[in-house]
Biopython code that builds the backbone (N, CA, C, O; Angstrom):
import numpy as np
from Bio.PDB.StructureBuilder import StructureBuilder

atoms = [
    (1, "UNK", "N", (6.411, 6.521, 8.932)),
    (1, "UNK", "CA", (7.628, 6.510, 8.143)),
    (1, "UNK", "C", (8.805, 6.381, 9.116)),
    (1, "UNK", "O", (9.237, 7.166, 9.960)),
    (2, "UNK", "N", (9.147, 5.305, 8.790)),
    (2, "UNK", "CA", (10.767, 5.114, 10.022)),
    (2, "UNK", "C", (11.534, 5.180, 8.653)),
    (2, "UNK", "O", (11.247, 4.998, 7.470)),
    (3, "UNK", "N", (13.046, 5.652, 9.641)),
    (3, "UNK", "CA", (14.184, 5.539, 8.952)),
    (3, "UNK", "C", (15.590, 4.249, 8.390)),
    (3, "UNK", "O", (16.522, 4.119, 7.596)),
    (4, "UNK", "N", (14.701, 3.411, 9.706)),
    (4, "UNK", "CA", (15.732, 2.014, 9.606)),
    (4, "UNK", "C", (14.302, 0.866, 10.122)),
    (4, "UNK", "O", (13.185, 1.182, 10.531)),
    (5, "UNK", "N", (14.899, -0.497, 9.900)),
    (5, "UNK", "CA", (13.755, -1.560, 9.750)),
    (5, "UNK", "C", (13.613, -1.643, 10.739)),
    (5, "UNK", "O", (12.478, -1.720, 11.208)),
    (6, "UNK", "N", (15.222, -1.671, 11.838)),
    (6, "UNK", "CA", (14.752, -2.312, 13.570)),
    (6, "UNK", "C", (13.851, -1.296, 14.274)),
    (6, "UNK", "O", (13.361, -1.680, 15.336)),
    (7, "UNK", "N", (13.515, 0.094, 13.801)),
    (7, "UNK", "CA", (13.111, 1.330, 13.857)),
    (7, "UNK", "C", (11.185, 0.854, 14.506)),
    (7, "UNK", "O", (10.574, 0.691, 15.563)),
    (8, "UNK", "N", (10.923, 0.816, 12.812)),
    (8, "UNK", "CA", (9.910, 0.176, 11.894)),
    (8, "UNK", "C", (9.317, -1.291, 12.707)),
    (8, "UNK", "O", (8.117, -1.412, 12.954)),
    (9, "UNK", "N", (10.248, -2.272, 13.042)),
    (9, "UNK", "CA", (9.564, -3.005, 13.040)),
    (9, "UNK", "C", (9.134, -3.205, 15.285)),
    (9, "UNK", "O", (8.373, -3.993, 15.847)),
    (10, "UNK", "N", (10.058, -2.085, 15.891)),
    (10, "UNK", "CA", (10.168, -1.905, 16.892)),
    (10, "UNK", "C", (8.794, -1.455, 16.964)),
    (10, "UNK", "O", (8.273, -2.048, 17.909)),
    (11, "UNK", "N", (7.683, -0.416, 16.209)),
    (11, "UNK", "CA", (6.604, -0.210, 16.416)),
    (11, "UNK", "C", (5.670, -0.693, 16.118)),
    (11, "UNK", "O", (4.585, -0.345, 16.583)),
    (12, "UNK", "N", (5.836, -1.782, 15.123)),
    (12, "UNK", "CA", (5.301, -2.895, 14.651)),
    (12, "UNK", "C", (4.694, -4.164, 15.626)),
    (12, "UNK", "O", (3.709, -4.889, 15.484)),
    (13, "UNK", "N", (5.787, -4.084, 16.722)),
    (13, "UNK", "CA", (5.683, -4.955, 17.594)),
    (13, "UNK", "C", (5.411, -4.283, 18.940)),
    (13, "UNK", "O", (5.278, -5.029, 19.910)),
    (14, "UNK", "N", (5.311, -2.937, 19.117)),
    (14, "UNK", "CA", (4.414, -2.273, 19.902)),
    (14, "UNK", "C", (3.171, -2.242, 19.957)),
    (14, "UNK", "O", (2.420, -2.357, 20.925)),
    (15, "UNK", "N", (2.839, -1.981, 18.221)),
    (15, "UNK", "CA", (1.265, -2.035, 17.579)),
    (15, "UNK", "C", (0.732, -3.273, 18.822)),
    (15, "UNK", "O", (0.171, -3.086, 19.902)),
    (16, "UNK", "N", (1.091, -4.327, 18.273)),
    (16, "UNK", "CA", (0.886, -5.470, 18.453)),
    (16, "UNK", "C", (0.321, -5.853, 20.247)),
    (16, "UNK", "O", (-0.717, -6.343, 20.693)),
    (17, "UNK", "N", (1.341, -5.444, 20.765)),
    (17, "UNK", "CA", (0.900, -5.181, 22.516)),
    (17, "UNK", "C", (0.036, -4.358, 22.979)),
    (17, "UNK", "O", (-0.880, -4.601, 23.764)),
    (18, "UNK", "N", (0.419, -3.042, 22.332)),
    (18, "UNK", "CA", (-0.860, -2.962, 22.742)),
    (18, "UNK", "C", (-2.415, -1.951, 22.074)),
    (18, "UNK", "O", (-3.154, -1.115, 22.593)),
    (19, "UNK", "N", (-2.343, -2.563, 20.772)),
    (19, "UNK", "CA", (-3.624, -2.821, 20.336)),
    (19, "UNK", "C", (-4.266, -4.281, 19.640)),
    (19, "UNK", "O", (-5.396, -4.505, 19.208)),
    (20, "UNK", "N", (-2.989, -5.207, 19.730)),
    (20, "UNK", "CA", (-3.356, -6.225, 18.779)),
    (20, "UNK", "C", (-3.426, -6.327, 17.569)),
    (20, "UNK", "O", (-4.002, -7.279, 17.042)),
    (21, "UNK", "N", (-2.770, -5.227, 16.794)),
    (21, "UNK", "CA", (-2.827, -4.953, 15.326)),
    (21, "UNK", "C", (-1.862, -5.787, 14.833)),
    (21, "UNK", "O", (-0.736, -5.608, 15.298)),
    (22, "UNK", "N", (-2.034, -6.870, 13.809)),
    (22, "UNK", "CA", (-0.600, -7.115, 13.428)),
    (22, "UNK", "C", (-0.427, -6.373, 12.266)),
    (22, "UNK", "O", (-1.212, -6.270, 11.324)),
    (23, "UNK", "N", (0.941, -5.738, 12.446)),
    (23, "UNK", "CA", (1.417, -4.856, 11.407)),
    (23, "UNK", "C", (3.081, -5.633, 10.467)),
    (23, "UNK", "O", (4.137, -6.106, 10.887)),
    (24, "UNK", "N", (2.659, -5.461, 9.468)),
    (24, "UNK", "CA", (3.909, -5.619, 8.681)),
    (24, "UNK", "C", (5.018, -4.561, 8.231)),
    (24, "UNK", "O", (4.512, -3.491, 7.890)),
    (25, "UNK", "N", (6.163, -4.600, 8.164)),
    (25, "UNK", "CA", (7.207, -4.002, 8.078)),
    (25, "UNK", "C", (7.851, -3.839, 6.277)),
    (25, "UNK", "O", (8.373, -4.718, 5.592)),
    (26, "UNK", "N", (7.618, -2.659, 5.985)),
    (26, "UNK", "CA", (8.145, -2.917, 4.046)),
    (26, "UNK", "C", (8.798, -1.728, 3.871)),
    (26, "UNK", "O", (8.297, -0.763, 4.448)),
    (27, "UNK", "N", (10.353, -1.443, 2.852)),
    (27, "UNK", "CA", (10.467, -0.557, 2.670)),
    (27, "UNK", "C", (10.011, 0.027, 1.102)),
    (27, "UNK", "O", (9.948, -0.529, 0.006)),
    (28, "UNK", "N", (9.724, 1.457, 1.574)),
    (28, "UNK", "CA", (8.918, 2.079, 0.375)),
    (28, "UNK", "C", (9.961, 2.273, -1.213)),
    (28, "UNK", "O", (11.137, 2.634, -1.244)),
    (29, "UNK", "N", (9.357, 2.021, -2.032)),
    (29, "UNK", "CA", (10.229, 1.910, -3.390)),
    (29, "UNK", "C", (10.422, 3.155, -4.094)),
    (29, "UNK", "O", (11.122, 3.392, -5.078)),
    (30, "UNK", "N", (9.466, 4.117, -3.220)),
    (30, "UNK", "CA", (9.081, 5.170, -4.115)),
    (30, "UNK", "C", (10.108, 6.632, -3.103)),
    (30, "UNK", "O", (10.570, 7.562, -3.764)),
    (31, "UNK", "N", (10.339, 6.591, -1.357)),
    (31, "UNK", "CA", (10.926, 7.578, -0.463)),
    (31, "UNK", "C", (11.914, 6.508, -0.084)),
    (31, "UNK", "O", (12.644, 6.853, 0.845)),
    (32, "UNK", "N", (12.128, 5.313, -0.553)),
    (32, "UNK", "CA", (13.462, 4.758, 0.265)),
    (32, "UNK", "C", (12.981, 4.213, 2.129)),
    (32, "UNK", "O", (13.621, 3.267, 2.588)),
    (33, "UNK", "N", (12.020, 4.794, 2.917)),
    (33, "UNK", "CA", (11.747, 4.450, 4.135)),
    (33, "UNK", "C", (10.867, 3.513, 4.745)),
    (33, "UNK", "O", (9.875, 3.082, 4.158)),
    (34, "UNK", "N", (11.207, 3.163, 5.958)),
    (34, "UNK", "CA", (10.328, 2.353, 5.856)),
    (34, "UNK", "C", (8.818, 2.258, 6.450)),
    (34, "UNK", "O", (8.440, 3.173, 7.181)),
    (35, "UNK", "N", (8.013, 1.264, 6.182)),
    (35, "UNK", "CA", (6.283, 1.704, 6.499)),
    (35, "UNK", "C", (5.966, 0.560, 6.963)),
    (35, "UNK", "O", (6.542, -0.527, 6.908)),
    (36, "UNK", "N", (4.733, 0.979, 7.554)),
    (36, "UNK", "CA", (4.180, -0.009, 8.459)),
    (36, "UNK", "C", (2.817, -0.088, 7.482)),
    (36, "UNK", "O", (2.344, 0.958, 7.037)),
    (37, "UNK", "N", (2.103, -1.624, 7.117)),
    (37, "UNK", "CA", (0.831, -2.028, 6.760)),
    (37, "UNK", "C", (0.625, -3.015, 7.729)),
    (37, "UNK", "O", (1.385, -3.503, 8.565)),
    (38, "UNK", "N", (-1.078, -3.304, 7.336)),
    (38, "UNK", "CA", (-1.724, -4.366, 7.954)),
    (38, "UNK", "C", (-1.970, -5.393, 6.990)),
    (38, "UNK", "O", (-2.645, -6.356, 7.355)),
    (39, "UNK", "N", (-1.400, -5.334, 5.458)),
    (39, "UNK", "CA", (-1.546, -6.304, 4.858)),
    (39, "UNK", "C", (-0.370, -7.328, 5.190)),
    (39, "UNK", "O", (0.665, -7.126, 5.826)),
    (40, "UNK", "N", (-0.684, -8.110, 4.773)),
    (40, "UNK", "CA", (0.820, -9.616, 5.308)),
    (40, "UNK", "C", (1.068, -9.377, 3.698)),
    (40, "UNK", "O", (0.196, -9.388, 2.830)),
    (41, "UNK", "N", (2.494, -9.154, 3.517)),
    (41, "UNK", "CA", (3.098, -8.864, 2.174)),
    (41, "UNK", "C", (3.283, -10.388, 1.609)),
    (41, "UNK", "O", (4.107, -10.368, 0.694)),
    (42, "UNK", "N", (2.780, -11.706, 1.862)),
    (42, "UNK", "CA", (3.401, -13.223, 1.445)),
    (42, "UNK", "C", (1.811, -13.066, 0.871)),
    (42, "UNK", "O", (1.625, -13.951, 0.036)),
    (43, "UNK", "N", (0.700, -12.285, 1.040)),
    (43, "UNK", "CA", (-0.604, -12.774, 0.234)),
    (43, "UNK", "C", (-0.735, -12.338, -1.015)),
    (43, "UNK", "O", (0.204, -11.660, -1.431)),
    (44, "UNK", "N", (-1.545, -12.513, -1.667)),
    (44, "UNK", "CA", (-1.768, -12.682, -3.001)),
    (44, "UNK", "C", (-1.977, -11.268, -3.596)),
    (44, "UNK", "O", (-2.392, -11.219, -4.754)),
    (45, "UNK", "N", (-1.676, -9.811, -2.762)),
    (45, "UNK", "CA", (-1.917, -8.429, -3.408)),
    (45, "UNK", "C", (-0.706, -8.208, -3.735)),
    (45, "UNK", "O", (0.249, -8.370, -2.975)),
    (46, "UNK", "N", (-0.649, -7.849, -4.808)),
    (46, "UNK", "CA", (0.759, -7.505, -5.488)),
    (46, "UNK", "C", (0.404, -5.554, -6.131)),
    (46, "UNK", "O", (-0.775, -5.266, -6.335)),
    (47, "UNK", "N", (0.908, -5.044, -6.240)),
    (47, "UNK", "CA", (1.512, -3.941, -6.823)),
    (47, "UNK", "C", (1.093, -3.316, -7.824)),
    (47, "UNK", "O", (1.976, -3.036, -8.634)),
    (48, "UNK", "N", (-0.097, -2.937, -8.117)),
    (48, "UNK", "CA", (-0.168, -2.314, -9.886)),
    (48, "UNK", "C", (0.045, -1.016, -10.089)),
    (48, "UNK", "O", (-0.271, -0.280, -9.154)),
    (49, "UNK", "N", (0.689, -0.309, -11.468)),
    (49, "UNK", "CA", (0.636, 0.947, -11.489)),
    (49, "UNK", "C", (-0.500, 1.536, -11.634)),
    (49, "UNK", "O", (-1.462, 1.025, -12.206)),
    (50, "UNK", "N", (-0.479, 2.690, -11.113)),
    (50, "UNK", "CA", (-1.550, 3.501, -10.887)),
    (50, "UNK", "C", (-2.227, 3.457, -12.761)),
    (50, "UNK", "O", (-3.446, 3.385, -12.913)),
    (51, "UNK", "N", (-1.418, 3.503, -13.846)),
    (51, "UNK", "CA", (-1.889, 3.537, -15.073)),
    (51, "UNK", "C", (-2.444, 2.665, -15.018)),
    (51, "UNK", "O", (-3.501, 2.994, -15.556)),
    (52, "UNK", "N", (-2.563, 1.300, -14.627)),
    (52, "UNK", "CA", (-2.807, 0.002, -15.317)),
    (52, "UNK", "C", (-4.076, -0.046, -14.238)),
    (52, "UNK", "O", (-5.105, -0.633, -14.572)),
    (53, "UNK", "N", (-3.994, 0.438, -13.249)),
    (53, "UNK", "CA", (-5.503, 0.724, -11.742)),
    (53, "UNK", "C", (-6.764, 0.483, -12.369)),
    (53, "UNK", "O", (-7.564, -0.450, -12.296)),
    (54, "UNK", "N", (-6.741, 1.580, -13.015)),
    (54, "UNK", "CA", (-8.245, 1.949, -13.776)),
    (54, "UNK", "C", (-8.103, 2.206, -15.265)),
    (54, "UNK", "O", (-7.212, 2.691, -15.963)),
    (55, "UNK", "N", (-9.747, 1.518, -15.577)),
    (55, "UNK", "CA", (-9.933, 1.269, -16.916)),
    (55, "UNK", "C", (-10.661, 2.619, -17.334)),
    (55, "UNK", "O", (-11.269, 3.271, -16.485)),
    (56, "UNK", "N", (-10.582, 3.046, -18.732)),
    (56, "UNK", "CA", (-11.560, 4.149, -18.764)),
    (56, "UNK", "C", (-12.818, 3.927, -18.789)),
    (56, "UNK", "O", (-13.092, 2.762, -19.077)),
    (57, "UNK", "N", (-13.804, 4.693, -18.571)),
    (57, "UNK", "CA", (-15.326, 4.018, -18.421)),
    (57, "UNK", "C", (-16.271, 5.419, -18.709)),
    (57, "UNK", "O", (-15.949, 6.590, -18.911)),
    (58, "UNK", "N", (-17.258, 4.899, -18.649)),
    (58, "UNK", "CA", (-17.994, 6.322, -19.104)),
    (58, "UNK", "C", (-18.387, 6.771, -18.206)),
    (58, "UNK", "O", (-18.157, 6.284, -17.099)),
    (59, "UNK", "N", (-19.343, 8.197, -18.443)),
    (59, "UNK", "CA", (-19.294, 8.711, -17.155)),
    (59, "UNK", "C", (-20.619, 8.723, -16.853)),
    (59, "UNK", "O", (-21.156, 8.570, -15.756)),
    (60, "UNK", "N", (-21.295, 8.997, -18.357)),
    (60, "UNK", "CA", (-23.116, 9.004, -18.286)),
    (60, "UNK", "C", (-23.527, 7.619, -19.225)),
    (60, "UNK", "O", (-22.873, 7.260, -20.204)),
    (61, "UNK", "N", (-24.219, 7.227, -18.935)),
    (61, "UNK", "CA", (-25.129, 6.430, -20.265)),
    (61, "UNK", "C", (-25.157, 6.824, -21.321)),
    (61, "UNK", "O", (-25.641, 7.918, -21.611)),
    (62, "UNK", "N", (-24.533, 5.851, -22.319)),
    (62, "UNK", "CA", (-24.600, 6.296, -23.270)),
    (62, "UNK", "C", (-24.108, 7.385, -23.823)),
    (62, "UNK", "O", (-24.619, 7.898, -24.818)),
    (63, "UNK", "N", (-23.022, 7.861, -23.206)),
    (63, "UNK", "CA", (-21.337, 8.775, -23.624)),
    (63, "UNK", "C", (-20.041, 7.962, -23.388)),
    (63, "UNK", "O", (-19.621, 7.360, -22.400)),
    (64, "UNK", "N", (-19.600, 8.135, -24.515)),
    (64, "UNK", "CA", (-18.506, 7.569, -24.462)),
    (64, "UNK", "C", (-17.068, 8.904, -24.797)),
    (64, "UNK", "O", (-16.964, 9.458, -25.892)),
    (65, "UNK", "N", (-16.270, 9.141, -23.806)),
    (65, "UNK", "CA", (-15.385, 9.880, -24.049)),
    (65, "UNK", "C", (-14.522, 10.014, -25.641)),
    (65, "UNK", "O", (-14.187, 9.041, -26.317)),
    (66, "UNK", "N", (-14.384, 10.857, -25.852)),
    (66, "UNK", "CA", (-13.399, 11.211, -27.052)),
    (66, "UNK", "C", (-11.646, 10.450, -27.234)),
    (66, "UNK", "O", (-10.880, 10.525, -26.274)),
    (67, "UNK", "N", (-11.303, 9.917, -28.247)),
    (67, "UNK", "CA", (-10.204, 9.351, -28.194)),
    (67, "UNK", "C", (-8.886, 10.488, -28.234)),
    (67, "UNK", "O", (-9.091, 11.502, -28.901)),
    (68, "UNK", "N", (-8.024, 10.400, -27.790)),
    (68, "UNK", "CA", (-7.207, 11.550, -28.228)),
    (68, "UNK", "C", (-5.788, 11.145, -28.743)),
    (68, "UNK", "O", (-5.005, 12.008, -29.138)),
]
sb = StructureBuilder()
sb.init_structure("model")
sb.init_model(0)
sb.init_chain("A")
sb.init_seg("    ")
for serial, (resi, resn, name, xyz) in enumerate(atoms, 1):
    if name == "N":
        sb.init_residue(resn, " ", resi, " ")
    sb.init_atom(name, np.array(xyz, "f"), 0.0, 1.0, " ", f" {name:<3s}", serial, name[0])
structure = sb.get_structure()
């Protein structure tokens, strides 16, 4: 968690020397700061809410949870 991007992306490009990691630079939507991933944010993973994540499913064969 850095506080500013040149911060963020200063270790980003440390990563990089010296372990070879390439790391990407994003700020968080949820604390305002910023974070370091290894995903490249231009690919095709986008964002889902945690509601929309998972489907309900059963848990045993042949149970199906109660509606509420």
């Amino acid at each position: 968690m850095y506080h500013d991007k040149a911060q963020a992306q200063r270790a980003a490009d440390q990563s990089l020397i010296e372990r070879g990691a390439e790391l990407w630079v994003y700020r968080c939507e949820y604390c305002g700061c910023w974070h370091l991933t290894h995903r490249d944010p231009q690919s095709s993973y986008r964002h889902v809410p945690l509601n929309q994540q998972l489907k309900p499913h059963s848990r045993k064969k042949g149970y199906k949870p109660r509606r509420r």
